[in-house]
C-alpha positions in Angstrom: 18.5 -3.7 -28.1 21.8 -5.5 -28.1 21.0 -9.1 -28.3 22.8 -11.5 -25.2 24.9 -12.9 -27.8 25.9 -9.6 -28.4 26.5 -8.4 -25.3 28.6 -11.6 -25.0 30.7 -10.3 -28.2 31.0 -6.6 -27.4 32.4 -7.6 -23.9 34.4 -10.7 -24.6 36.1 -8.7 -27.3 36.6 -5.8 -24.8 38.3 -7.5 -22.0 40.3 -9.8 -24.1 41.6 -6.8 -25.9 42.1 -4.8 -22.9 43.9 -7.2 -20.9 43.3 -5.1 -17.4 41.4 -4.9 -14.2 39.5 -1.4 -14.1 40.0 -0.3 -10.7 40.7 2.5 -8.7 43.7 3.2 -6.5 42.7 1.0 -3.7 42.1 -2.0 -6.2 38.3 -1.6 -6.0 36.9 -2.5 -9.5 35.4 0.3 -11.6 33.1 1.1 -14.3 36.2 3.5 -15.5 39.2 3.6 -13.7 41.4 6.9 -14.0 43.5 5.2 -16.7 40.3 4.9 -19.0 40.1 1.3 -18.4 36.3 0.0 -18.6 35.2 -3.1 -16.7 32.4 -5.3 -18.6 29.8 -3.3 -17.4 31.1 -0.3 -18.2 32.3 -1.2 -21.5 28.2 -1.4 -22.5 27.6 2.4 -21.5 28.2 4.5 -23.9 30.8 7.1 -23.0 28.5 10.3 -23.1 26.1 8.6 -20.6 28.8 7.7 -18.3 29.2 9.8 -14.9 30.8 8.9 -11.9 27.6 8.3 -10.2 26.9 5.3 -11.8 29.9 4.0 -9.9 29.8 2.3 -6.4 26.9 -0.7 -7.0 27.8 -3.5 -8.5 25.2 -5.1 -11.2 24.7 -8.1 -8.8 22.8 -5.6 -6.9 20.2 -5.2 -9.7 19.0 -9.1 -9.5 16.6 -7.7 -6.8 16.4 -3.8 -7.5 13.6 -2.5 -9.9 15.7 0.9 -11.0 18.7 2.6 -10.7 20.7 5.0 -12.5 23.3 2.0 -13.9 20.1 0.2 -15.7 18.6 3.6 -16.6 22.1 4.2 -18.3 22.8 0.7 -19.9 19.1 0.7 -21.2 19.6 4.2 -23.0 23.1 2.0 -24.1 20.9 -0.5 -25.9 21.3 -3.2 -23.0 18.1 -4.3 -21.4 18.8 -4.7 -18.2 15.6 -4.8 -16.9 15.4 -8.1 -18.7 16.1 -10.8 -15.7 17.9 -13.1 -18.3 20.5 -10.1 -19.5 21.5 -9.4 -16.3 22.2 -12.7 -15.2 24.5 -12.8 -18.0 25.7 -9.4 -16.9 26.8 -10.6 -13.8 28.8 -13.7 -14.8 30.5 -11.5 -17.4 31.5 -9.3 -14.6 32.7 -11.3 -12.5 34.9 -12.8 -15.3 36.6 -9.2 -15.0 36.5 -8.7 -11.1 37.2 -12.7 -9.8 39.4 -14.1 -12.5 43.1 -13.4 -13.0 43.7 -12.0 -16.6 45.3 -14.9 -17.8 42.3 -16.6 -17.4 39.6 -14.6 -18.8 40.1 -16.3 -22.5 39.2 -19.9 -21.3 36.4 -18.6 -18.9 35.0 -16.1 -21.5 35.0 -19.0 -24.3 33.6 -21.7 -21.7 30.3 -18.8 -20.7 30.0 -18.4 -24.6 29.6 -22.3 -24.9 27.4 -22.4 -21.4 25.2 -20.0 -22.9 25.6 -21.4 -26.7 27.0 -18.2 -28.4 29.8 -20.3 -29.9 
């Protein structure tokens, strides 16, 4: 399983690189969007266990829920998020990509990476 500093690492590096909301037509953030983009969730599942049913709940939702076919995936993706702790981070990650403009994701990314001591 992908350690949080990891996870912090693999979707930092993502979303900085990416430099774009993954959203669909109506500006409703996505896993994928139809231009391939991933959102920080998404960029955890790996692309063969992607489907388009994972789409529609955001990982906020899973705080509370015991399963679901988004933890079932990211789990088989080496992401334990059954574990309470790896979803919280999940969740602020997330909302990095969905709350913040784009031009701030590198200060807000770095300043969860010190919150969390990863840097």
């Amino acid at each position: 399983m992908l350690s949080p500093k990891d996870i912090y690492e693999r979707v930092s590096s993502h979303l900085l690189r990416q430099r774009a909301v993954s959203e669909d037509d109506n500006g409703s953030c996505r896993l994928r969007s139809p231009e391939g983009r991933k959102c920080a969730i998404g960029s955890l599942v790996r692309d063969d266990l992607y489907e388009p049913a994972l789409e529609g709940v955001g990982i906020s939702y899973y705080r509370h829920a015991q399963d679901g076919k988004l933890l079932q995936a990211l789990y088989a993706s080496n992401v334990n998020a059954y574990d309470p702790n790896i979803i919280d981070l999940l969740i602020e990650l997330e909302q990095v990509h969905d709350d913040a403009d784009i031009e701030e994701w590198p200060h807000l990314l770095a300043a969860l990476g010190k919150r969390h001591a990863f840097v």
